[in-house]
C-alpha positions in Angstrom: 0.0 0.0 0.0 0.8 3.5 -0.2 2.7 5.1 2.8 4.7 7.7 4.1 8.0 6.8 3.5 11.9 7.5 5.0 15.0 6.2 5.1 17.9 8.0 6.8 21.7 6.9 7.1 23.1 6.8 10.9 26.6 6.4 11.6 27.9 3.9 14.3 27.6 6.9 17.3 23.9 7.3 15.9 24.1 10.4 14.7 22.1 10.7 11.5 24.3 11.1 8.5 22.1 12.0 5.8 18.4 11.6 4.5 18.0 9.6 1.4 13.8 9.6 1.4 11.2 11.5 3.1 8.2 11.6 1.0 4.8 9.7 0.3 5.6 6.5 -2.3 3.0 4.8 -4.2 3.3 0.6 -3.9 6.0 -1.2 -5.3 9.7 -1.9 -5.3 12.1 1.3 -5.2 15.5 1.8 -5.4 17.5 4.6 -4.0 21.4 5.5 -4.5 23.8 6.1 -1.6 25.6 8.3 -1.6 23.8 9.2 -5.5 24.9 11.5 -8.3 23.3 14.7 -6.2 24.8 14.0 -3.6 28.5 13.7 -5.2 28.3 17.1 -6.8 27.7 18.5 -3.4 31.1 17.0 -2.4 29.2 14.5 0.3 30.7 11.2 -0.9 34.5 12.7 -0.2 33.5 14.0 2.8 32.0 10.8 4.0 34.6 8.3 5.8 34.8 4.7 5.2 33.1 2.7 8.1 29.8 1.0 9.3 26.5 3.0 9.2 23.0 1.8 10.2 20.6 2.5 6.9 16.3 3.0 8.7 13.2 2.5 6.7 10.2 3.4 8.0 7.1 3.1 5.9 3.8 3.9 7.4 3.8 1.7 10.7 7.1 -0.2 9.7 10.6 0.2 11.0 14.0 -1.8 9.2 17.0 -1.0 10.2 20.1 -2.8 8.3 23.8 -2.8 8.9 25.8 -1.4 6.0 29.4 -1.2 5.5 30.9 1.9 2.9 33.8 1.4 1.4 35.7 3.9 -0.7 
């Protein structure tokens, strides 16, 4: 179903990094880019340290979190 939709990047102190989604998304399977081509051209991929960050999805009433290690 349709929901309300986020998923933020934490890194290991849980200090959120950045936020990938926040808006409404229809049903289905999406994809989303880390760190993404916007992203780069701001320069936040070379300011962004190797190491393990924490990747939350929340859509309407459900919570993921997932383990995910960024290499450079």
């Amino acid at each position: 179903a349709a929901a309300d939709v986020s998923v933020v990047v934490y890194n290991a102190l849980g200090q959120a990094v950045t936020t990938l989604v926040r808006e409404p998304q229809p049903a289905g399977r999406h994809a989303v880019r880390f760190p993404g081509a916007a992203t780069l051209s701001r320069g936040f991929a070379s300011a962004l340290p190797s190491g393990v960050y924490f990747v939350r999805l929340k859509a309407g009433g459900r919570v993921a979190t997932k383990q995910m290690v960024y290499l450079r």
